[in-house]
N, C-alpha and C positions, 0 to 999 in steps of 0.2 A: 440582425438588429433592426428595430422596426426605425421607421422616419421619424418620430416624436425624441427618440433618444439620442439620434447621428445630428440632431438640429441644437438637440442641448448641448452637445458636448462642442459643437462646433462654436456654439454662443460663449461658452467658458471658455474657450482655447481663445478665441478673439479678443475679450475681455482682457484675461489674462496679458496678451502680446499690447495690449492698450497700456494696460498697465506697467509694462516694463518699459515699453517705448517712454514715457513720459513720467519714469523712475529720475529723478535730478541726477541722479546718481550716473547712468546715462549721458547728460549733456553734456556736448564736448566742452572741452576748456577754451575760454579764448583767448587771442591774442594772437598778433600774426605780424612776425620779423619779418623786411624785406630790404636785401643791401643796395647801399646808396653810397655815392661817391668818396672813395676813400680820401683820406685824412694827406695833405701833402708832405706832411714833413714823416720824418723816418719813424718806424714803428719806436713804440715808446710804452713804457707803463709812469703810475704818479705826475701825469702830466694836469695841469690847470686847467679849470674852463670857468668861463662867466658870460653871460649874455646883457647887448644893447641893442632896445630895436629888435628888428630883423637879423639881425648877426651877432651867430656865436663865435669866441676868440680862444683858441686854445694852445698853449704851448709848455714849455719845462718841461720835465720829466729825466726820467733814462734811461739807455736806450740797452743796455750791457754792458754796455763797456765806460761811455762818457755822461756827464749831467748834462742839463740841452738849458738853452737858454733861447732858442729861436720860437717865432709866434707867429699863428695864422689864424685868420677868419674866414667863414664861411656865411655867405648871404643865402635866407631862405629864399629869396627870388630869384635868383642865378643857379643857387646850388654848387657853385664853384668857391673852393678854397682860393687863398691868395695870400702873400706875406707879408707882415706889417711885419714893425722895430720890433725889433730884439728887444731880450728883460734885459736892464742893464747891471741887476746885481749879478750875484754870484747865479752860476748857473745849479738848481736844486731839482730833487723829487719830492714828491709827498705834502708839495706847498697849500696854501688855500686861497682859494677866491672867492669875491662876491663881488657887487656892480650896485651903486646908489647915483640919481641922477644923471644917467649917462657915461657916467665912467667906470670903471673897473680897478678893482683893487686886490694885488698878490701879495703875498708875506710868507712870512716864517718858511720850513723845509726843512731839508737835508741834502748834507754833501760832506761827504766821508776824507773828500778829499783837503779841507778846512782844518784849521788849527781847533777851531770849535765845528765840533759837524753840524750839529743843530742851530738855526738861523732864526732870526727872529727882526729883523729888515722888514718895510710894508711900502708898496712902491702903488705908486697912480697912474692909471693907462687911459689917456685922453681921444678916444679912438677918432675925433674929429680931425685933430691934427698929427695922430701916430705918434702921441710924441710920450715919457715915461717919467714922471718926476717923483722923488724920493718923498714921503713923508714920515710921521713920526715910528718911533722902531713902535713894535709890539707892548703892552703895557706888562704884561709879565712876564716868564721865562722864555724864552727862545727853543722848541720845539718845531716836532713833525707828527706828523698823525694825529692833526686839528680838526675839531669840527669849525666849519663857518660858515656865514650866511646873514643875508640884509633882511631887513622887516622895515616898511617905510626909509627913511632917511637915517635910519643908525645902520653900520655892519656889528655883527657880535661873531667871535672867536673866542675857540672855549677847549678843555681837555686837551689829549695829545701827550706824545713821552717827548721830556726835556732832557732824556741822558740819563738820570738820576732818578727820574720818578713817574709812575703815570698821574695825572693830573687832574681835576674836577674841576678847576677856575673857567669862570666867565668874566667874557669881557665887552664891551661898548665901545666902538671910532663913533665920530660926529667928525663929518668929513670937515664940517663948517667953522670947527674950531680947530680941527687936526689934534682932537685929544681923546686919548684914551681911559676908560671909567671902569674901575672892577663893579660888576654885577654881580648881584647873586648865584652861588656856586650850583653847578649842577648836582642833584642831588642823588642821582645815582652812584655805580661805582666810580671809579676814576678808572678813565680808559683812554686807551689811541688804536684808533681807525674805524671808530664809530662814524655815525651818519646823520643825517637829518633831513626828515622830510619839509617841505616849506608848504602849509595848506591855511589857504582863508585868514593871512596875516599871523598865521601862527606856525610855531617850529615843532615837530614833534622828534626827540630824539633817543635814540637807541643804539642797538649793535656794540662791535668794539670791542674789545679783549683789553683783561686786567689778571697779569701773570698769569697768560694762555689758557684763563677759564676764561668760559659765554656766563650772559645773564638774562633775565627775562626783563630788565629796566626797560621802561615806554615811558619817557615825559615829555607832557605838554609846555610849552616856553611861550608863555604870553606878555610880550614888552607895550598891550596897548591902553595898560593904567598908567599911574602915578611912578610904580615901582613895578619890577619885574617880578611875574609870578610861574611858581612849575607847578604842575599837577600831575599827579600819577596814573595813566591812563593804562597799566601793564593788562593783561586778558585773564582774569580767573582760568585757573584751571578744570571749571565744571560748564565756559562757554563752548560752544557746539565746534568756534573755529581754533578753537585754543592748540591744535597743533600746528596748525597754518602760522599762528601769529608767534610761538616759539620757532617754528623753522624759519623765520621771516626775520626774529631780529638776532639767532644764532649765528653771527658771520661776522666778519671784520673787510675794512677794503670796499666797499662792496658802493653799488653808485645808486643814485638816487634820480628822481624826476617827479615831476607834477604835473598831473593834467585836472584842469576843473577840479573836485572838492578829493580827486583820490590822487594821494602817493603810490609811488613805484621803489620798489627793492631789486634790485638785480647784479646775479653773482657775488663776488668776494668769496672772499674762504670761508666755507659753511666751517659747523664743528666736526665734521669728519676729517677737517686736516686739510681738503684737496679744494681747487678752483671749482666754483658751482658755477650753474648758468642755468639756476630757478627765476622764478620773477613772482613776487609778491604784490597785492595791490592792498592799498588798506583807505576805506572809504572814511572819512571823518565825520560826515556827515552822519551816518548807521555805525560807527567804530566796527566794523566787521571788515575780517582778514579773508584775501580767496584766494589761490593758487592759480597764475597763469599761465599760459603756454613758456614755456622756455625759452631763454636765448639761445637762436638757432645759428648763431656764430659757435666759434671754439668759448670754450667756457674760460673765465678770466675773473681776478681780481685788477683793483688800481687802476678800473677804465674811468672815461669821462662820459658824463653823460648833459644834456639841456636840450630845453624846450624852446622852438619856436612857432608859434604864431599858432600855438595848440599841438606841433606836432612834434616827436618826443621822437632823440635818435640818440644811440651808445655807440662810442668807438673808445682805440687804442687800447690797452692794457697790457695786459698779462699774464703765463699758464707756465709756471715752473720757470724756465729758462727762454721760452718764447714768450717773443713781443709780439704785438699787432699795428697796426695801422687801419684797419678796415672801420667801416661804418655801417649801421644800419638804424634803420628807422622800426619804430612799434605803433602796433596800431591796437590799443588793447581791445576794441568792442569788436574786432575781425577775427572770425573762425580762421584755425591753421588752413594756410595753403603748405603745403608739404612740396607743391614746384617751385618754391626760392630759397 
């Protein structure tokens, strides 16, 4: 074979290996778990969280055997847990939080061991003085497996099974009057242990099972007019990410976070039946769904998850019969290190 022809073929084969290297398809996935001080109190799943400041507060839950009612915080500048007051209602799983002004606010849950198991109580946690005052109950049925979440100075709670039924009601606190406002109903199915991403003042919500089928529901919750509006943001089935954004809101259980203009999905029980530990990101900004590196803990539904100070950490849950306690931190724009 003369020079002219071992030089062309060499020139293809280069090309070629150019080509594949810088195939997208190729690049790794990112996102990179790395564990960080676990959680002090006993491993737990449907435990609470909300964040003030610098420190996340998390507590309730159960743990196997009992409902918990004990409560700790965590300072991003120390990194050390520590124990404030106890809830002083009944002790539940599956409750919901949110935080307006400094304070933090729990309700509703479950506790099997109640004359009524489903709760619907709303209590206020003053984290300057540690101290827990009751305010008004829940404005509609007393349920578990709520969606909720603050936008400016209102909390809204919404969906969730009441015993009887799963549910599509929305609802409005105004801490400032201590009343509660039915909103306009979500307009998907009616479901319990759906989720919500919190982006750019606005809620987008999904996930959640209604008589153990998934669904492809993606709404936008915008409370910054006159009146509350939803918009239908679900993924045609002919966009390029459209399995990413079906595997993303097929789960129930499953925990939430935000960083800058992108949500995070991570674990719950996919529709295979079993505890995942995918992690989803959906930018709001491009509305495009990508597939991130994995939860490189044991895979879990009914963890907690929050953000401080941009940095985005999951702990507690649960996998069949085991609980956790542990924590880790995600770093989505970091290539896997496979050493932690």
């Amino acid at each position: 074979m003369n020079k002219v022809k071992i030089f062309m073929m060499y020139t293809i084969f280069c090309v070629a290996m150019t080509n594949c290297t810088d195939d997208p398809e190729d690049e790794p996935t990112l996102g990179n778990w790395t564990r960080t001080t676990p959680f002090k109190g006993r491993p737990r799943s449907g435990a609470i969280v909300f964040t003030v400041g610098t420190k996340a507060f998390v507590g309730l839950g159960y743990d196997g055997d009992d409902y918990l009612s004990d409560f700790y915080a965590i300072d991003i500048n120390s990194g050390f847990w520590d124990g404030r007051a106890s809830f002083p209602g009944q002790p539940r799983e599956r409750a919901v939080a949110f935080s307006i002004n400094g304070k933090g606010y729990v309700g509703l849950g479950y506790n099997r061991n109640e004359d009524k198991e489903e709760l619907g109580d709303f209590w206020e946690y003053d984290p300057d003085a540690n101290t827990w005052n009751q305010v008004a109950d829940f404005g509609g049925t007393a349920r578990y497996n709520a969606i909720a979440f603050s936008i400016g100075d209102r909390g809204y709670v919404g969906t969730g099974y009441d015993g009887d039924q799963y549910n599509s009601d929305f609802w409005e606190y105004d801490p400032a009057t201590n009343l509660w406002r039915e909103v306009k109903s979500y307009p998907g199915e009616k479901i319990e242990g759906g989720f919500a991403l919190i982006v750019n003042s606005k809620a987008y919500i999904c996930g959640g099972r209604n008589n153990g089928l998934f669904n492809n529901d993606f709404w936008e919750f915008d409370a910054s007019g006159s009146e509350i509006t939803w918009t239908n943001r679900s993924v045609e089935d002919t966009e390029t990410y459209y399995e990413e954004f079906k595997s993303a809101v097929h789960r129930y259980d499953a925990s939430t976070f935000t960083i800058g203009d992108r949500g995070y999905i991570v674990g719950g029980i996919a529709s295979t039946g079993s505890a995942s530990g995918t992690v989803y990101e959906f930018n709001a900004t491009t509305g495009i769904w990508d597939e991130k590196t994995s939860f490189e803990g044991s895979s879990r539904s009914l963890a907690v998850a929050f953000v401080l100070e941009g940095r985005a950490f999951l702990g507690t849950g649960q996998n069949g019969s085991s609980r956790y306690d542990d924590v880790w931190e995600f770093k989505p724009d970091e290539t896997y290190d496979e050493s932690y």
